[in-house]
C-alpha angles and dihedrals in degrees: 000000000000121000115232121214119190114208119188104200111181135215094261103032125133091254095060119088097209105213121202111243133237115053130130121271126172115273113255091210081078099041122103095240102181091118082076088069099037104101076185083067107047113084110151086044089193123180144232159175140174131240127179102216075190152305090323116020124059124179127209114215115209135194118195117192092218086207090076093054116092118244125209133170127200093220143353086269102058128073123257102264117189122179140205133196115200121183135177126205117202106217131173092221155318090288106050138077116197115093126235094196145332139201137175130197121201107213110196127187139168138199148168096253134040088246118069113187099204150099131226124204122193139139136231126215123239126176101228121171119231123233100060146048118266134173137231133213114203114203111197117183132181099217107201091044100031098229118153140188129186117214123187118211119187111217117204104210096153097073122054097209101049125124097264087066096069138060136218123214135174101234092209096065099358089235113156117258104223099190127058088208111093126191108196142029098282139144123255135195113222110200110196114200088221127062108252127163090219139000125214133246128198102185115206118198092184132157116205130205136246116279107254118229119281099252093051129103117251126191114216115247119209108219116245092237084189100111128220097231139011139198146144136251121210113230099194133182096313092053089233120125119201118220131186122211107205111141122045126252126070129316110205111195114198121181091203110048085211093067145066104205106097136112113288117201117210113215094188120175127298109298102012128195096023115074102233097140127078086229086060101062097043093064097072098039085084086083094062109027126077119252086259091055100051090051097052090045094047094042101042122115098233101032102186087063092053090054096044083061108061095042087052087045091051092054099050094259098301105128083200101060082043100061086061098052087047083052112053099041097055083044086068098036085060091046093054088043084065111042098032118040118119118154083337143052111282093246099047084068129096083244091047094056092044090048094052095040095042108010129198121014127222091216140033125175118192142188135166095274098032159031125218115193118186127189104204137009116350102247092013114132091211093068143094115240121185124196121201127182130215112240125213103241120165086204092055146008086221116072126110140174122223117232108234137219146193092213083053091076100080092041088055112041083045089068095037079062095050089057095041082046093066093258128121105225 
């Protein structure tokens, strides 16, 4: 069981290098970002997640897995040290290059093995204005193998009663929750950075559809914003509201009942966002079987049969070649899972079916309102270029819509064949 360390770093303390604003970066807007989407890449796997203190100060909570750090001694005296650099960059988007602030922490630890078992939490002060959106670049560095990985976190400073305004805990340890998809029935504490007597909660119990293919036509839906169930949380003395999370579906606090900006917790089904169940695995293979298929697979008795067989079937009877296929392709649902998940599973997304089919791409371009994702050479007319648009959702800051295409139907179908082919895109 790992151990888990809590580390408050101020604004002001010893291990922050304070770095003076304002000076020119290159804009990410024009930055290949496929890295962001590469599981192979990401070594350090660090977490975080974003709270406004108030209308000027933010803080940016962290949580290192010190077993992914590298661990080197100088001699068989010494201890194993190992040593970690986090900064954070305060843009106003995408798109811009001067910095707002900017602020690093140096996390250092030390064991008697070269293998430490255990997590560190911690936050990092940023000065942030209210009353617009900003981005910020996370810079995390190992620093004894050199090993580095950018994350980008939206913050959503216009509204007052966006997520980032409130906190998670586990109010059994009061440790952070760093991500808003729950697996199984728990309490939670909600911390709201404004006094309120109550908050609000809409309960959806919904289930969403496949993603079509992307040279289909898709009507937009307009989401039926009418919950299922409602109900309020006390805050109390403390400020702190309890929620259980029973049934799945998504739980939206709002602390004005007029809004709907607020945090929406995800209870998605036991073991989210890895694919363990057989279940599981039947879902996304809607993108690659026929109609017939599917049916036969969803509606089988034994479904993991079902399943075995036309993976067997895929890779010419060899249960070897199979494997691989099996593989690779719930490698990836579990990828998308999670990258991509908003009020739905990962794979369920536009993003999500692209990724499995097609899986990583070489190039991603990104701004504040969209994703390009080329497979080939940028600028190149032999190659596949997807487009997919932000779209403005009150329940998650992920969620994007693909831009289909007629001229998208060979391409694809072309790659559906390669996998039914026995072939891994």
């Amino acid at each position: 069981m790992k151990g888990y360390k809590f580390l408050i770093l101020l604004l002001f303390s010893l291990l922050f290098i304070v770095l003076p604003g304002c000076y020119s970066t290159n804009k990410i807007s024009v930055q290949n970002l496929s890295s962001q989407y590469r599981s192979d890449e990401h070594y350090l796997r660090p977490q975080f997640t974003v709270y406004h203190v108030n209308d000027s100060l933010s803080l940016v909570y962290f949580k290192i897995d010190e077993s992914n750090l590298l661990y080197v001694r100088r001699n068989q005296a010494d201890s194993f040290n190992a040593a970690v650099k986090i900064n954070c960059r305060v843009t106003a988007s995408y798109d811009a290059s001067n910095i707002e602030d900017t602020n690093t922490a140096i996390l250092r630890f030390a064991s008697i093995t070269n293998v430490k078992r255990e997590e560190t939490v911690g936050s990092i002060a940023l000065k942030i204005k209210s009353g617009s959106d900003h981005l910020i670049t996370v810079t995390t560095m190992d620093l004894m193998s050199r090993r580095t990985e950018i994350s980008y976190i939206d913050v959503n400073k216009a509204q007052p009663g966006s997520d980032q305004n409130f906190m998670i805990r586990d109010p059994s340890t009061g440790y952070i929750v760093f991500s808003p998809y729950i697996d199984s029935a728990a309490t939670y504490a909600i911390m709201y950075n404004h006094k309120v007597d109550k908050l609000y909660v809409n309960y959806y119990k919904r289930s969403f559809p496949t993603a079509a293919p992307p040279f289909s036509v898709v009507e937009d839906k307009q989401f039926l914003y009418k919950p299922d169930s409602t109900f309020t949380l006390k805050s109390g003395t403390s400020g702190v509201a309890l929620i259980n999370l029973q049934g799945e579906g998504f739980y939206h606090i709002m602390a004005d009942s007029n809004s709907r900006s607020g945090l929406t917790i995800y209870r998605f089904q036991k073991h989210y966002p890895t694919v363990s169940e057989v279940y599981q695995m039947a879902g996304p293979l809607r993108y690659i079987t026929t109609n017939d298929e599917y049916d036969r697979i969803m509606k089988a008795q034994n479904m993991k049969q079902a399943i075995d067989q036309f993976w067997i079937g895929t890779a010419g009877n060899t249960k070897d070649r199979a494997r691989v296929l099996i593989r690779n392709y719930y490698n990836r649902v579990q990828d998308a899972n999670n990258y991509f998940t908003s009020y739905e599973e990962g794979w369920k997304t536009d993003r999500g079916m692209v990724y499995i089919v097609y899986g990583a791409p070489n190039i991603i371009f990104r701004n504040g309102n969209s994703e390009t994702w080329t497979y080939g050479e940028d600028k190149n007319y032999m190659t596949l270029s997807f487009t997919f648009v932000k779209t403005n959702n009150p329940f998650s800051d992920n969620d994007y819509t693909l831009q289909r295409m007629p001229q998208f139907r060979n391409l694809w179908y072309n790659a559906v064949d390669i996998w039914r082919e026995g072939r891994i895109y």
